[in-house]
N, C-alpha and C positions, 0 to 999 in steps of 0.2 A: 910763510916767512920767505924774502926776499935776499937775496944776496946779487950785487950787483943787477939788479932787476931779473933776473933770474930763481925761480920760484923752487926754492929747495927742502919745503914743509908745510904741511896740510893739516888740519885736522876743520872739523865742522860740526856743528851739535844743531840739533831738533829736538822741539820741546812736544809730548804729547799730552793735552789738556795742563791740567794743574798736578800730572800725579808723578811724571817722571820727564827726563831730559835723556837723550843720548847723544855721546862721542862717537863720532864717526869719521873716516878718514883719514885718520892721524901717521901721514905719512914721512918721510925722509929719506931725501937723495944720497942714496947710499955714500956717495963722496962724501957728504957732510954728517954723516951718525957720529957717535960720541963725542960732540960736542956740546952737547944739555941744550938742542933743538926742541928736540920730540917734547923733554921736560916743560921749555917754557911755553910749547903753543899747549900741551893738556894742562899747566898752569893759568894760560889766558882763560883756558873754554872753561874752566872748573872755576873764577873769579868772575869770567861773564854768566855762567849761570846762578851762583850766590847772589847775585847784585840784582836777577832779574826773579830770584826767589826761587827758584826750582833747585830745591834742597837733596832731590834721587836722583841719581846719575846712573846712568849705565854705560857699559861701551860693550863690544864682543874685543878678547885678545885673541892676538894672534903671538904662537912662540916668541916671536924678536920682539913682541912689545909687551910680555908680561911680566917681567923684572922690572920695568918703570912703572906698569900698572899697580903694582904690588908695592912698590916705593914708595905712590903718592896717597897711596891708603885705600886700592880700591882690593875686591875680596872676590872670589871665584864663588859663583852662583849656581853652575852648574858648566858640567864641561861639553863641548859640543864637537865633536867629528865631522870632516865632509867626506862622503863617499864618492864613488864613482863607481857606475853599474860595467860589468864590462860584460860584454857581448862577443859574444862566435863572428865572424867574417862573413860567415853565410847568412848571420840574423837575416829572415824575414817580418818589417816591420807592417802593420795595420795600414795603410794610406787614410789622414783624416782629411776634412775639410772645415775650413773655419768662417764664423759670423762674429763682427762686431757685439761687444755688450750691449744689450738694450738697458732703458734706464730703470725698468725692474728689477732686472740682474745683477746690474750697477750696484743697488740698494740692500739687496740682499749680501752681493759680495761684500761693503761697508759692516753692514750688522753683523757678519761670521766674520771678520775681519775682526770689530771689535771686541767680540766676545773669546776669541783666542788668544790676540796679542795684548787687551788689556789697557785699552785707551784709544778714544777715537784717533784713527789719523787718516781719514776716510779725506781729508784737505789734502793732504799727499799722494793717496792714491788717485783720486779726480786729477790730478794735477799728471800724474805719471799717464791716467787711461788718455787724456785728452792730448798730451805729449806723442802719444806711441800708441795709438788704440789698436795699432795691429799687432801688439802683445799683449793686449787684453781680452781676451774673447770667451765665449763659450766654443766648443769641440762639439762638431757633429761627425757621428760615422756609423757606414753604411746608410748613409743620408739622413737618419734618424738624428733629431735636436736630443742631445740630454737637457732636461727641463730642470730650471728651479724647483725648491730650496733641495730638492733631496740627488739630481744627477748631475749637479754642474761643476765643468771643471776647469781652473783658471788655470793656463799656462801661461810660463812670460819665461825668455832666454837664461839659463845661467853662465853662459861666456859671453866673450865679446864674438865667438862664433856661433851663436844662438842657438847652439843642441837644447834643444829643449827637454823638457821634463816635469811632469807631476809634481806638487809638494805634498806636506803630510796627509792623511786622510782624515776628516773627521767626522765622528760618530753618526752626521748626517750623510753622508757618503759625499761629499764637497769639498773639491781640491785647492788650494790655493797655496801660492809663493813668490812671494815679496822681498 
């Protein structure tokens, strides 16, 4: 949303397969909050996905936007925390060394990708490795490769200052976070 050409609200949706859509980005320049912004761009994106048939909606709230979320009918699914590990001054950290995805890895990471989040969007991730493939890799250390399916581990930045970090583990011993 525009004000004097000047962009003062966001929001964005992506649809995965036929089974669900998410809100994303649903932002507002703080100068301009309550003024029923926020309301009418998650009004847009909730009208553009009806029209194009994807009747599940998701979004993640954040505190300042979950009294609108909650206004326009949407329901808390489960609540989510971010952490932050906090470490001693003297941590002494592992030193890794990194290799691009190969496109076995690639394939593998898509298939646990989808059997976690619950719909392919492996068109996104392709999109994101080929964007930035040096936030897609496998982890070698002490020069040894951790190998597919059962020791690989995606890492990708969680700031805009790239500390990186591990995501959840699963059952296969395979990391990933998206």
């Amino acid at each position: 949303m525009e004000d004097s050409n000047n962009v003062v609200g966001t929001a964005a949706t992506i649809c995965y397969e036929n089974r669900f859509a998410w809100i994303g980005m649903v932002l507002v320049d703080p100068e301009y909050r309550k003024q029923g912004i926020g309301t009418q761009l998650l009004n847009k994106t909730i009208e553009h996905l009806d029209h194009i048939k994807h009747f599940t909606i998701k979004l993640d709230a954040t505190p300042l936007g979950k009294p609108l979320y909650t206004k326009l009918g949407f329901i808390s699914e489960f609540e989510i925390e971010r952490w932050t590990l906090k470490r001693p001054a003297t941590f002494n950290h592992t030193v890794v060394t990194t290799a691009p995805l190969t496109e076995c890895q690639e394939s593998e990471l898509f298939r646990l990708d989808r059997e976690l989040f619950g719909a392919d969007r492996s068109f996104l991730l392709r999109s994101l490795c080929k964007q930035a493939p040096e936030l897609a890799m496998t982890i070698w250390q002490d020069g040894m490769p951790h190998l597919l399916p059962s020791d690989v581990t995606a890492y990708l930045p969680t700031t805009s200052d790239h500390a990186w970090r591990p995501a959840q583990r699963h059952s296969t011993n395979f990391f990933a976070d998206f």
